[in-house]
N, CA, C and O atoms as a MOPAC input file, in Angstrom:
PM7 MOZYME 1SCF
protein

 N      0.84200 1    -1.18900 1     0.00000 1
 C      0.00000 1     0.00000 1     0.00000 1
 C      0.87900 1     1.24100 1     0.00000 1
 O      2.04700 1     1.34000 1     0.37600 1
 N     -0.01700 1     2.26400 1    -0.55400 1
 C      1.19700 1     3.44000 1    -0.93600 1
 C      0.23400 1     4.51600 1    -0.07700 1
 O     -0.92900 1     4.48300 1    -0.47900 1
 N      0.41600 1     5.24600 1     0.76800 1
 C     -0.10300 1     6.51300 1     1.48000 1
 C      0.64700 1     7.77600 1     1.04500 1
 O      1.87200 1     7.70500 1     1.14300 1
 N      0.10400 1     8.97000 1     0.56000 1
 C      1.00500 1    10.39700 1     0.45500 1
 C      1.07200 1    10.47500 1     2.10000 1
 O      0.32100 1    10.33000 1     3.06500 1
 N      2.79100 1    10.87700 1     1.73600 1
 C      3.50100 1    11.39900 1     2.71700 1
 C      4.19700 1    12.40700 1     2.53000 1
 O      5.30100 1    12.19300 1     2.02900 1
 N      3.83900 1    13.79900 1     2.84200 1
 C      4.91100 1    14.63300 1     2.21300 1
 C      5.97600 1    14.34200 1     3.36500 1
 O      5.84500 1    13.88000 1     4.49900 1
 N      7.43100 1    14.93200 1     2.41100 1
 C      8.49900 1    14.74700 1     3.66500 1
 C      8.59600 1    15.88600 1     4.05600 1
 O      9.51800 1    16.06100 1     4.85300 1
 N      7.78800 1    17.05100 1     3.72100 1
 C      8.42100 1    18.62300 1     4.80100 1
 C      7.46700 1    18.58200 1     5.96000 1
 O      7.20900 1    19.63200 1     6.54800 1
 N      6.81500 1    17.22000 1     6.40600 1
 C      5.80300 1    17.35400 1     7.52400 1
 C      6.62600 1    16.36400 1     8.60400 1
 O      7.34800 1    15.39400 1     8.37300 1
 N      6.31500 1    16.85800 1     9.61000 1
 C      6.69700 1    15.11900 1    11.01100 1
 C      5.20200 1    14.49500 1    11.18500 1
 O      4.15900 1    14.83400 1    10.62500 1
 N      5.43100 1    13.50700 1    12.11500 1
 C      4.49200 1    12.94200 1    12.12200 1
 C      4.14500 1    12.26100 1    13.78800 1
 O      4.88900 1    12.66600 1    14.68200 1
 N      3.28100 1    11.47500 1    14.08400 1
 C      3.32900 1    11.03400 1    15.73200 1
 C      2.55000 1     9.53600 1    14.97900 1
 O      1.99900 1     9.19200 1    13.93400 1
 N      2.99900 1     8.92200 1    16.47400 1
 C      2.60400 1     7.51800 1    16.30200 1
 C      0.53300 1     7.12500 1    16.04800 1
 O     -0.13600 1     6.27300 1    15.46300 1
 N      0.30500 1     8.18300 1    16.78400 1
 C     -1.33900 1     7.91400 1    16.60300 1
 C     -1.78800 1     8.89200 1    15.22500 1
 O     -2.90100 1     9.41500 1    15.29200 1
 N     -0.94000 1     9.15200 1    13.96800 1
 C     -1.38700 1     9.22800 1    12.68500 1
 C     -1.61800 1    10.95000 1    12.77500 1
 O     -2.35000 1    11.41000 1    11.89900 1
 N     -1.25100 1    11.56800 1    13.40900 1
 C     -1.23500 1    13.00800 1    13.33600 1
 C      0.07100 1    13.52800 1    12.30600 1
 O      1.10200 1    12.90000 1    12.06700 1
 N     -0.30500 1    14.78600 1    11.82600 1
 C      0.61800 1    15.72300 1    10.80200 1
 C      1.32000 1    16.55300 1    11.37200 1
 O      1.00800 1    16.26500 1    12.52800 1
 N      2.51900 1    17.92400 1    11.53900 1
 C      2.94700 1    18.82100 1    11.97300 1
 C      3.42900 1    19.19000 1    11.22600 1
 O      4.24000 1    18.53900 1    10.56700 1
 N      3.09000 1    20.55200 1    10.98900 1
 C      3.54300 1    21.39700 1     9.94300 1
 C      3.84200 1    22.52900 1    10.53500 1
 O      2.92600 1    23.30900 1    10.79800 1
 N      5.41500 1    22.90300 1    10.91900 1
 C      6.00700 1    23.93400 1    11.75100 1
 C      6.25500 1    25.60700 1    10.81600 1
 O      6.74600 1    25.78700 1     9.70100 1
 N      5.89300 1    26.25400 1    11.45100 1
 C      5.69000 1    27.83900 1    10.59000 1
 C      6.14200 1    28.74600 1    11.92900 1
 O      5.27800 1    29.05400 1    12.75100 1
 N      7.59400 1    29.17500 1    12.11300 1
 C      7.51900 1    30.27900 1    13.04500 1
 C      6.79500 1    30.29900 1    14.40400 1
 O      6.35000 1    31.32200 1    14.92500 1
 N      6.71200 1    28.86000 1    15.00300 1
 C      6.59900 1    28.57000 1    16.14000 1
 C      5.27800 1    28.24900 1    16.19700 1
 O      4.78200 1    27.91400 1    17.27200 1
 N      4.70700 1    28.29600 1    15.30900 1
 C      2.82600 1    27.72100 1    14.75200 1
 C      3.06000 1    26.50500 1    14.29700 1
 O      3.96200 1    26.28500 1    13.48900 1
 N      2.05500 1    25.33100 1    14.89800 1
 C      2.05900 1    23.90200 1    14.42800 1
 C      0.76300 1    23.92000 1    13.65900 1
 O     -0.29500 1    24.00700 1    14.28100 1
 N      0.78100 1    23.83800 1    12.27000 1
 C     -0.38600 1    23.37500 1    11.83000 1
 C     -0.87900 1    21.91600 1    12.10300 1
 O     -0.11800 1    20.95000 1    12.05300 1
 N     -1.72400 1    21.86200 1    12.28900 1
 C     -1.86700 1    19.82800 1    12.92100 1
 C     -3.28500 1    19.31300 1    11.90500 1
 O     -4.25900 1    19.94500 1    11.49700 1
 N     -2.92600 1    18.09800 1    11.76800 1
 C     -4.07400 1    17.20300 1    10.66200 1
 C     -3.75800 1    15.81200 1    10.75400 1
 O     -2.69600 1    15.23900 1    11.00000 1
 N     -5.25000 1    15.26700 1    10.42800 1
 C     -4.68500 1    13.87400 1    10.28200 1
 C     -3.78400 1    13.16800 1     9.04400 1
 O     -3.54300 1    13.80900 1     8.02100 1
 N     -3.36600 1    11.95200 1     9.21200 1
 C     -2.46800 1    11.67400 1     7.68600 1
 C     -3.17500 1    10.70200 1     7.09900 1
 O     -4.02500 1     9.90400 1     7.49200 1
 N     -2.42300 1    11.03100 1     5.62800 1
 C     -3.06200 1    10.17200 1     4.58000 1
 C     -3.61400 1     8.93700 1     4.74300 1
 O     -4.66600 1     8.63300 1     4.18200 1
 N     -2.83700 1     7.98100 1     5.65700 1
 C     -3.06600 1     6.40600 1     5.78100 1
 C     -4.27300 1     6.91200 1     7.17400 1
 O     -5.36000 1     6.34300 1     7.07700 1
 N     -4.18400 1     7.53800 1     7.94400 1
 C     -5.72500 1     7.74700 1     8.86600 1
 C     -6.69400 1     7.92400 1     8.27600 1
 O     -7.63000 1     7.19100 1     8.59700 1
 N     -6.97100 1     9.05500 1     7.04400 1
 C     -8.43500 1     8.84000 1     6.42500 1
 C     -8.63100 1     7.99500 1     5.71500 1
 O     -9.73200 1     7.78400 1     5.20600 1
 N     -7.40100 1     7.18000 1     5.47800 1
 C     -7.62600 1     5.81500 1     4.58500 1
 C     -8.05400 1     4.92400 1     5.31300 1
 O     -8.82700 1     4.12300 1     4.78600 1
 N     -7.78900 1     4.78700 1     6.43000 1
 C     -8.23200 1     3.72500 1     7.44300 1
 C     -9.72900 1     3.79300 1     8.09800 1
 O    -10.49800 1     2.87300 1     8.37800 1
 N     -9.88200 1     5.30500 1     8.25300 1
 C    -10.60000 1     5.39200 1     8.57800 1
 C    -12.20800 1     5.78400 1     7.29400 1
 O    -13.27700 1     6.28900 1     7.63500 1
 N    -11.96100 1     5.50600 1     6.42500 1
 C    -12.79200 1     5.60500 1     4.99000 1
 C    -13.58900 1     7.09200 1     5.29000 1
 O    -13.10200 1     8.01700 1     5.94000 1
 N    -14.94900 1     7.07800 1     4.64200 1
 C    -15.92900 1     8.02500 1     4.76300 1
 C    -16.01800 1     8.96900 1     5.62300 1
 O    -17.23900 1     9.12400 1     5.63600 1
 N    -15.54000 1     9.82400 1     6.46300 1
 C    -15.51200 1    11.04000 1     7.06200 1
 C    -16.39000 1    11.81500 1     6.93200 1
 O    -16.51400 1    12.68300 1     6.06700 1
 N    -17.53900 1    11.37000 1     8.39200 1
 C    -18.94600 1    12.43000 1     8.58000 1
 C    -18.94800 1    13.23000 1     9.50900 1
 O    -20.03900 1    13.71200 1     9.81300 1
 N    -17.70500 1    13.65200 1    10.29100 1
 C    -17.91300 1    14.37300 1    11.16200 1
 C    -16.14400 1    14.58300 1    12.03900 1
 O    -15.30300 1    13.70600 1    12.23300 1
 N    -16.08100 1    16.21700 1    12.44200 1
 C    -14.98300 1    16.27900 1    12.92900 1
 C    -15.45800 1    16.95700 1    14.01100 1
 O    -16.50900 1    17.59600 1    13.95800 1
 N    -14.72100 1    16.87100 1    15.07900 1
 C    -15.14000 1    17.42300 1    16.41200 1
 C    -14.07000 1    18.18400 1    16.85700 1
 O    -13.24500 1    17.40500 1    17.33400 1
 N    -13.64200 1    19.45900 1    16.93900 1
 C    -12.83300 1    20.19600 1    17.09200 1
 C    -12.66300 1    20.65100 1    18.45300 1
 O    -13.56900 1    20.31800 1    19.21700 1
 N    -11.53000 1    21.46700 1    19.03100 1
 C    -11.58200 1    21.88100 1    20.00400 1
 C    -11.86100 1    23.55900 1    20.33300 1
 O    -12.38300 1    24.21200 1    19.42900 1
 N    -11.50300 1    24.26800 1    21.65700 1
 C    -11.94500 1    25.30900 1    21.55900 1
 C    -10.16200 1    26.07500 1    21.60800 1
 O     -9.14500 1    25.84600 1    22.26300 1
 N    -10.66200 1    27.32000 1    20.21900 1
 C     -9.28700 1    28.60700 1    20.46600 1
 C     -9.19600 1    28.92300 1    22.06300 1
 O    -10.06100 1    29.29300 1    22.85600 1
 N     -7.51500 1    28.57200 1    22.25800 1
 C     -7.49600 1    29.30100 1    23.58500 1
 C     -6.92400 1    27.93500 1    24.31200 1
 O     -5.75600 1    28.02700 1    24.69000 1
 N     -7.51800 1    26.81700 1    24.53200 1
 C     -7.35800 1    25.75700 1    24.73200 1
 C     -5.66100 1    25.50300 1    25.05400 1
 O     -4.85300 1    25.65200 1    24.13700 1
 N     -5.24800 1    25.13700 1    26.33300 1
 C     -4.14200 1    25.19100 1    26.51900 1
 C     -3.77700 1    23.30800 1    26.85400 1
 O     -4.17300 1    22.72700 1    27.86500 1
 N     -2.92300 1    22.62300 1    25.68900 1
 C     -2.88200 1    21.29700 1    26.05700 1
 C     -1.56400 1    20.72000 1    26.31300 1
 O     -0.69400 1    21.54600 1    26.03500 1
 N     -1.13200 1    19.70900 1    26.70100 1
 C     -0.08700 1    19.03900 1    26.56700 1
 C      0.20600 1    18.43500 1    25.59600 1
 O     -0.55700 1    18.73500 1    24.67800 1
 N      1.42900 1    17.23600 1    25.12800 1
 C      2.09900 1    16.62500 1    24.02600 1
 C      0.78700 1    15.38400 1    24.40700 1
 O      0.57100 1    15.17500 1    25.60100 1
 N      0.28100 1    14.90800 1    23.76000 1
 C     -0.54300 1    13.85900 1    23.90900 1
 C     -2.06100 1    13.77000 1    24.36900 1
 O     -2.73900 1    12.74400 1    24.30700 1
 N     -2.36300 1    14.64100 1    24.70200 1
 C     -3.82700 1    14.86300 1    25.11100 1
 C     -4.28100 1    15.14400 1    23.87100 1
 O     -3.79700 1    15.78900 1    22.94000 1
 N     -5.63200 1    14.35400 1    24.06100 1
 C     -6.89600 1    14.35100 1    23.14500 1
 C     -7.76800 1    15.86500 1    23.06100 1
 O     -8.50100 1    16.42700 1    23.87500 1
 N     -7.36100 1    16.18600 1    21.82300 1
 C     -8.50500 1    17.24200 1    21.43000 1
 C     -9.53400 1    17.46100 1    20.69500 1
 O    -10.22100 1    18.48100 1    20.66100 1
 N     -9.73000 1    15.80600 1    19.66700 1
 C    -10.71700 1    16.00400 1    18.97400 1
 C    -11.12100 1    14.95500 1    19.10000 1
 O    -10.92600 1    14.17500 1    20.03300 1
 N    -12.20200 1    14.71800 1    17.45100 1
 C    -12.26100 1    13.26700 1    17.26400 1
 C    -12.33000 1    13.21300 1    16.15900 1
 O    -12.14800 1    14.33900 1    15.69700 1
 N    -12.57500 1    12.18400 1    15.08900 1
 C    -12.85600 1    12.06400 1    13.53200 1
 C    -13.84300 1    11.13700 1    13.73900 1
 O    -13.89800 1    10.40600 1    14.72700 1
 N    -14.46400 1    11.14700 1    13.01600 1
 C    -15.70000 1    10.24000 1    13.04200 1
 C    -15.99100 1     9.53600 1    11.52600 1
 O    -16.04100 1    10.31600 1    10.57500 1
 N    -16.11500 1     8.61100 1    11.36000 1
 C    -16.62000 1     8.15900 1     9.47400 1
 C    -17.32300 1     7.24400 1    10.09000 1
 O    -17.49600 1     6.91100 1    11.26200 1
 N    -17.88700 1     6.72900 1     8.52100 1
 C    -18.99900 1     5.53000 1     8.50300 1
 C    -18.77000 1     4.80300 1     8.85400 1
 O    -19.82200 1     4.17400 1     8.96200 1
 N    -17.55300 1     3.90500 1     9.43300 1
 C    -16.85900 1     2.52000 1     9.95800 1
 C    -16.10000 1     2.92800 1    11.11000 1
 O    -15.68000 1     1.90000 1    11.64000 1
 N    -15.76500 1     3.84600 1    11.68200 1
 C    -15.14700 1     4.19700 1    13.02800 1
 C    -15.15000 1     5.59200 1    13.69900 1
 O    -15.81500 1     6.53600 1    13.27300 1
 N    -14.57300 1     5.62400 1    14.48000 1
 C    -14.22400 1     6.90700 1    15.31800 1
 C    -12.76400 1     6.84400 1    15.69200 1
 O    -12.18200 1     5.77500 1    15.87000 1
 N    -12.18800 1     8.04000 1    15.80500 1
 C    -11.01000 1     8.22100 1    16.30700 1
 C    -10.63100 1     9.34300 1    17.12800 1
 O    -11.53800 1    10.12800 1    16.85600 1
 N     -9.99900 1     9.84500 1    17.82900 1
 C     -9.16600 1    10.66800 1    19.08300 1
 C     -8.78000 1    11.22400 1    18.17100 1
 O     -8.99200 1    10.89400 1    17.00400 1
 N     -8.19300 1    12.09400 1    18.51800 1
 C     -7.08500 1    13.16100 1    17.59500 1
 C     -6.21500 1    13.46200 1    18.91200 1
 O     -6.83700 1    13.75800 1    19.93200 1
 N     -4.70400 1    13.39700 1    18.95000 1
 C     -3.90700 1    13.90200 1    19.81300 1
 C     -2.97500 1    15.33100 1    19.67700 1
 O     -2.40700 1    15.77100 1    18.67700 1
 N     -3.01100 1    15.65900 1    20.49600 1
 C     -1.89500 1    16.36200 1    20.68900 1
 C     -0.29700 1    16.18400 1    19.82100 1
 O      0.20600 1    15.07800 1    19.62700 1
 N      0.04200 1    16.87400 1    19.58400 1
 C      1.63100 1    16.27000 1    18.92200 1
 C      2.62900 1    17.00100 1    19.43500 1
 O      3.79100 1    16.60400 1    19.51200 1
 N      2.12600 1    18.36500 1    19.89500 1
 C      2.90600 1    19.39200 1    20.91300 1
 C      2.45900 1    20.16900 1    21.45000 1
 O      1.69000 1    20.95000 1    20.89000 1
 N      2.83800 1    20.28600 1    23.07100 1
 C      2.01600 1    21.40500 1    23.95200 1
 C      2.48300 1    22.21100 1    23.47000 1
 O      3.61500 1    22.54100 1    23.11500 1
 N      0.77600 1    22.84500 1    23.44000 1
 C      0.88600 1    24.40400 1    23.47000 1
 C     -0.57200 1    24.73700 1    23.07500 1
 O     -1.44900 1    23.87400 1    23.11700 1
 N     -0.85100 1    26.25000 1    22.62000 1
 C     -2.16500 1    26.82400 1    22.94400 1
 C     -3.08900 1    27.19000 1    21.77100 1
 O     -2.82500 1    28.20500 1    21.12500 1
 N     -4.12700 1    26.45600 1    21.45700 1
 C     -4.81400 1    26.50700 1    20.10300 1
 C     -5.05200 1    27.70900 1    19.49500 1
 O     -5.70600 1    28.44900 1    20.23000 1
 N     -4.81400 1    28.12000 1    18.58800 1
 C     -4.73200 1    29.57000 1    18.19900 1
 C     -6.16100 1    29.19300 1    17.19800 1
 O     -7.21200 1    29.51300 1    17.75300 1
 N     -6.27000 1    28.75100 1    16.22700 1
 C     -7.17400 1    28.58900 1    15.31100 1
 C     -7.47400 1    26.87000 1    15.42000 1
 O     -6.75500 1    26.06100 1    16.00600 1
 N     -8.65300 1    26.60200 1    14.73200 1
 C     -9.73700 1    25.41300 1    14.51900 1
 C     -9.78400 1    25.99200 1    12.90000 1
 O     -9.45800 1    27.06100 1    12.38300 1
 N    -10.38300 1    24.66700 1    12.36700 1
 C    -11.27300 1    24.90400 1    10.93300 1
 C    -12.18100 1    24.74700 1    10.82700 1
 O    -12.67800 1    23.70200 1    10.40800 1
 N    -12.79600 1    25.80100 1    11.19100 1
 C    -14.26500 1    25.38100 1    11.23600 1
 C    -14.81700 1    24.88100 1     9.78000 1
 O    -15.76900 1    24.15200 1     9.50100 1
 N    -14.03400 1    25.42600 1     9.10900 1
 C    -14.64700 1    24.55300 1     7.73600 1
 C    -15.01900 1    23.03900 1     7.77100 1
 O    -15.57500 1    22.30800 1     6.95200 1
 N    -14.64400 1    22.88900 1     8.69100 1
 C    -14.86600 1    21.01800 1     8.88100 1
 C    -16.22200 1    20.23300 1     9.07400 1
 O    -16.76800 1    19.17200 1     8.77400 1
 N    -16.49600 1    21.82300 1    10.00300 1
 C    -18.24600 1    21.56600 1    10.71100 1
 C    -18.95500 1    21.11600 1     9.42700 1
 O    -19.53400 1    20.03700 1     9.55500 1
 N    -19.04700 1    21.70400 1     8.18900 1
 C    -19.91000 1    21.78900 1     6.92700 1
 C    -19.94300 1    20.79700 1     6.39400 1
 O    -20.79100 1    19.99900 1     5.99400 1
 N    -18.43100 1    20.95400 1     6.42500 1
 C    -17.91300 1    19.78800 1     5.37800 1
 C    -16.42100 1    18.54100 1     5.88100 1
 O    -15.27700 1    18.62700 1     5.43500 1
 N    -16.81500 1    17.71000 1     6.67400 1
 C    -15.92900 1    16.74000 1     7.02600 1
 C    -15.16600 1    15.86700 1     6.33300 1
 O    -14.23300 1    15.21900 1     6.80700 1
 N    -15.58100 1    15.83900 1     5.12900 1
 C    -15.23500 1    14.93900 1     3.55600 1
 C    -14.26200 1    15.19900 1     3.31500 1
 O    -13.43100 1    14.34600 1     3.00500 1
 N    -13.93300 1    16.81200 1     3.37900 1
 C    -12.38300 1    17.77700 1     3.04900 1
 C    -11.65500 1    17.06600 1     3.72000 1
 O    -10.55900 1    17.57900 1     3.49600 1
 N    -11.38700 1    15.79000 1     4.75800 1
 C    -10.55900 1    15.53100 1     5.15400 1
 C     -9.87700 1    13.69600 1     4.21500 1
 O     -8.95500 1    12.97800 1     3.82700 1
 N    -11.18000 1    13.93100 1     4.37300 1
 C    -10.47200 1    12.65200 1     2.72500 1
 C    -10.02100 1    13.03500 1     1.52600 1
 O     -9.44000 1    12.22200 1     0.80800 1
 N    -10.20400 1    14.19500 1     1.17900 1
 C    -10.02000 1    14.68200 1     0.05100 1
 C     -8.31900 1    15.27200 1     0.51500 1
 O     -7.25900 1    14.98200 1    -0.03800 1
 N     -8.43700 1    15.73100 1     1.12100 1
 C     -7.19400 1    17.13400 1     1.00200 1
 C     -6.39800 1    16.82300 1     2.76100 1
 O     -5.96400 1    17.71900 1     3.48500 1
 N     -6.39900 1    15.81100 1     2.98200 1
 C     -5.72900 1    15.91800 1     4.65700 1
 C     -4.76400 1    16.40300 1     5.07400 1
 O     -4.57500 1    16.65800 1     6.26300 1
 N     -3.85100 1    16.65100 1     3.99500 1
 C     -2.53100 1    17.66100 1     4.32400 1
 C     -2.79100 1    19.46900 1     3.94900 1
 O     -2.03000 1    20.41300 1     4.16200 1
 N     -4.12400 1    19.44800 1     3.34400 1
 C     -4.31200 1    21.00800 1     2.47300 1
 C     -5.10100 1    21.71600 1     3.48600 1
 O     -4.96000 1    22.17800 1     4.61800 1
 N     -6.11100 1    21.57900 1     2.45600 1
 C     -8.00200 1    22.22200 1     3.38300 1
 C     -8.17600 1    22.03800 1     4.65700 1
 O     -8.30700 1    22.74700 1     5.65500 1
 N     -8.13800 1    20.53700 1     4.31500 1
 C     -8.55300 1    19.74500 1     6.05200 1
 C     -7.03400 1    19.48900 1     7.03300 1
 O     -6.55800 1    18.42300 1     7.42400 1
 N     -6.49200 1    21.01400 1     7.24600 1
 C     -6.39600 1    21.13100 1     8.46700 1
 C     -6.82500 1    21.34700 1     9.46300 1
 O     -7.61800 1    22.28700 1     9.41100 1
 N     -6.66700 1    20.80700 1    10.70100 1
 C     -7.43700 1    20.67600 1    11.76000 1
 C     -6.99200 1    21.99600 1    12.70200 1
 O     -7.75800 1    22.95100 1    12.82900 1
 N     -6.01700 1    21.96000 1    13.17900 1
 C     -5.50600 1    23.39600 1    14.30900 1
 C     -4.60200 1    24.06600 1    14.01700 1
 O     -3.88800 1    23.68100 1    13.09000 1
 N     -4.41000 1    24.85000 1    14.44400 1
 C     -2.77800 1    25.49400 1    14.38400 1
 C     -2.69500 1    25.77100 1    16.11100 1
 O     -3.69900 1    26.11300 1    16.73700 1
 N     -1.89200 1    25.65000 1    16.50500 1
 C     -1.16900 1    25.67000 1    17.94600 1
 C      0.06600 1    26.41400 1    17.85900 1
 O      1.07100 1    26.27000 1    17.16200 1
 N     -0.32000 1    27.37500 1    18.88200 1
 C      1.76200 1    28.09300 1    19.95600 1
 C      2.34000 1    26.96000 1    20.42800 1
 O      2.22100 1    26.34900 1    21.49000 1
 N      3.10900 1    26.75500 1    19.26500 1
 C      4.34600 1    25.81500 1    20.37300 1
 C      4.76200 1    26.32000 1    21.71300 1
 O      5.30300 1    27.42200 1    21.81100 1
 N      4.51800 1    25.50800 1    22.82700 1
 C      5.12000 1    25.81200 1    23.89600 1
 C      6.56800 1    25.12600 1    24.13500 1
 O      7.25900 1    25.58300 1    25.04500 1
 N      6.99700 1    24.17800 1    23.44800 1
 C      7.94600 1    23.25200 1    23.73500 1
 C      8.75900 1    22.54900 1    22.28100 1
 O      8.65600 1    21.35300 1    22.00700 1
 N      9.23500 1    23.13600 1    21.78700 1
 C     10.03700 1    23.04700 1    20.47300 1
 C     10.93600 1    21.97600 1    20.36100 1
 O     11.26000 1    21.34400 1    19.35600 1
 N     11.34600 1    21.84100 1    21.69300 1
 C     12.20400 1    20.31700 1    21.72900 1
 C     11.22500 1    19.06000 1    21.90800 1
 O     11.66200 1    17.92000 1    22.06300 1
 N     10.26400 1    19.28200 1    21.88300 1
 C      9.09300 1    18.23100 1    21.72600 1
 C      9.39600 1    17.89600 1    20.50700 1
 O      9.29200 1    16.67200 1    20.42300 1
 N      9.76800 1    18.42800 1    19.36400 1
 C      9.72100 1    18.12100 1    18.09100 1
 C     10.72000 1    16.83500 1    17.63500 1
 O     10.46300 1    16.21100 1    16.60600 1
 N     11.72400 1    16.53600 1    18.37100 1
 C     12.29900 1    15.54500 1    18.62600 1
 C     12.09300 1    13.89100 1    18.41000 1
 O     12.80200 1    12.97300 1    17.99800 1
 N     10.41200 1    14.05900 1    19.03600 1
 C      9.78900 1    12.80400 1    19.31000 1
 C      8.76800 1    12.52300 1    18.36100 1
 O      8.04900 1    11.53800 1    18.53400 1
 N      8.54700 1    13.61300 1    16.92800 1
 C      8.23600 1    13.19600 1    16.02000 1
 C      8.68000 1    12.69300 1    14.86900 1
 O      9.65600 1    13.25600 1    14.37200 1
 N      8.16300 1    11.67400 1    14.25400 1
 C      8.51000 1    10.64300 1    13.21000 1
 C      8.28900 1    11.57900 1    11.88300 1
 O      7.26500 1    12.22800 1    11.67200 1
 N      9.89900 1    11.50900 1    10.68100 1
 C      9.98400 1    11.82600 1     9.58500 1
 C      9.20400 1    11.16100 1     8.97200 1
 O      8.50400 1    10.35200 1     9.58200 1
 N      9.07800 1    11.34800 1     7.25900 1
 C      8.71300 1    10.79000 1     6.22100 1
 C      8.93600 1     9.23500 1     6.17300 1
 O      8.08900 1     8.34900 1     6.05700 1
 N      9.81000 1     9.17200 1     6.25100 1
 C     10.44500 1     7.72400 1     6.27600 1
 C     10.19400 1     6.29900 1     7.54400 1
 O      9.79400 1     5.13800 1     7.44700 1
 N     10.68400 1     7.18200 1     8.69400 1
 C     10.30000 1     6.51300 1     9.83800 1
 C      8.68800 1     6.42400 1     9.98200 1
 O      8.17600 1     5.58800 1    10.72600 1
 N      7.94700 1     7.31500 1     9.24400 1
 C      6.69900 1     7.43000 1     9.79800 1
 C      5.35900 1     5.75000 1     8.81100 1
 O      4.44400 1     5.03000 1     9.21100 1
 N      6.32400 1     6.00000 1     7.11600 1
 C      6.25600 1     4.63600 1     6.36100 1
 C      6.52000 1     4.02800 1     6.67800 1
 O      5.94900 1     3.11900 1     6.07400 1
 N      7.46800 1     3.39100 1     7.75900 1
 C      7.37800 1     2.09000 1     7.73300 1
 C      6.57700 1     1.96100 1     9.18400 1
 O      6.30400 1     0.80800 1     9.51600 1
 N      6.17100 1     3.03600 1    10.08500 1
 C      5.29800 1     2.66900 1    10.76800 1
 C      4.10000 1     1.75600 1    10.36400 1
 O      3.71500 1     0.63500 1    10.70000 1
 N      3.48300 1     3.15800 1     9.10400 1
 C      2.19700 1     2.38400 1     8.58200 1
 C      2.32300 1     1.26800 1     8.00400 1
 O      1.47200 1     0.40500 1     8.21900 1
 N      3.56300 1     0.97400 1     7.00900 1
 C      3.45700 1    -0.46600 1     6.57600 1
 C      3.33500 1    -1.62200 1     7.89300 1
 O      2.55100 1    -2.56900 1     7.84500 1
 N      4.31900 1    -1.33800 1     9.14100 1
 C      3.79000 1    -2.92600 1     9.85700 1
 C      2.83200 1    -2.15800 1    10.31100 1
 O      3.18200 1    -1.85300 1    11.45200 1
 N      1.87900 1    -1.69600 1    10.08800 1
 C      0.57600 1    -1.65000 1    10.91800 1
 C     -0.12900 1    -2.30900 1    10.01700 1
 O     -0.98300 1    -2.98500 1    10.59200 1
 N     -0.17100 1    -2.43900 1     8.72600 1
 C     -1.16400 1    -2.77100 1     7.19100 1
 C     -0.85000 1    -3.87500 1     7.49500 1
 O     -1.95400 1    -4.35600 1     7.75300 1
 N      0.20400 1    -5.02500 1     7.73800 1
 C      0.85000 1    -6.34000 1     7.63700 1
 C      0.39400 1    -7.25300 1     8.53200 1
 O      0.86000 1    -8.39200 1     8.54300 1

C-alpha cells in the first residue's frame, strides 16, 4: 500500500501531521488515517485558547466505519480550529494535508519536536501496521 507522505511534515505515532511555521504547528490527520478510517462524517474540534499538553486528546474524527481521538503532537495553545470542517468533514479525505487542516497551535515546547517521526520513519510505521 502506498499513502502520500509529504516529507516537509513530522508525524506522531497515533497518525497526526505537523507542519512547523515560526513557532505555529499546523496539525491534521495523515493520509493512511483517512484511509483507514474511509468516509468522514464528522470532525469534532476543540476550543481557540485551549491550553494542552504533548498527547492529550482534542478532537475526534468520526466516518462511517469508526471513530477516532485526535492527539496532541505538541504542547501548546490553540490559536485557530477549521471550522470549515463543521460543513464539510469529507475535506478531510479529500485534502488531509491542504483544506482539512485541523488546528494550528503556539508551540510551547520546540524540543518536543524531537519525538516526532519523519517521512520515512513514519512509512514504515504504517506499513507494519497494514501487515
Amino acid at each position: 500500500m502506498s499513502w502520500n507522505t509529504p516529507d516537509d511534515l513530522k508525524y506522531t505515532e497515533t497518525d497526526e501531521w505537523v507542519r512547523m511555521e515560526d513557532g505555529t504547528a499546523t496539525v491534521g490527520i495523515s493520509d493512511y488515517a483517512q484511509d483507514q478510517l474511509s468516509d468522514v462524517v464528522f470532525v469534532e474540534l476543540p476550543t481557540v485558547g485551549d491550553a494542552l499538553a504533548r498527547g492529550d486528546t482534542f478532537g475526534a474524527v468520526e466516518s462511517v466505519k469508526a471513530a477516532a481521538e485526535i492527539n496532541m503532537p505538541l504542547s501548546g495553545t490553540i490559536t485557530n480550529v477549521n471550522s470549515v470542517l463543521d460543513d464539510q468533514p469529507e475535506m478531510v479525505n479529500r485534502d488531509p494535508f491542504g483544506e482539512a487542516w485541523i488546528i494550528r497551535v503556539k508551540v510551547a515546547k520546540l524540543s518536543e519536536l524531537e519525538h516526532l517521526m519523519d517521512k520515512d520513519a513514519y512509512e514504515q510505521h504504517c506499513e507494519r501496521r497494514a501487515h
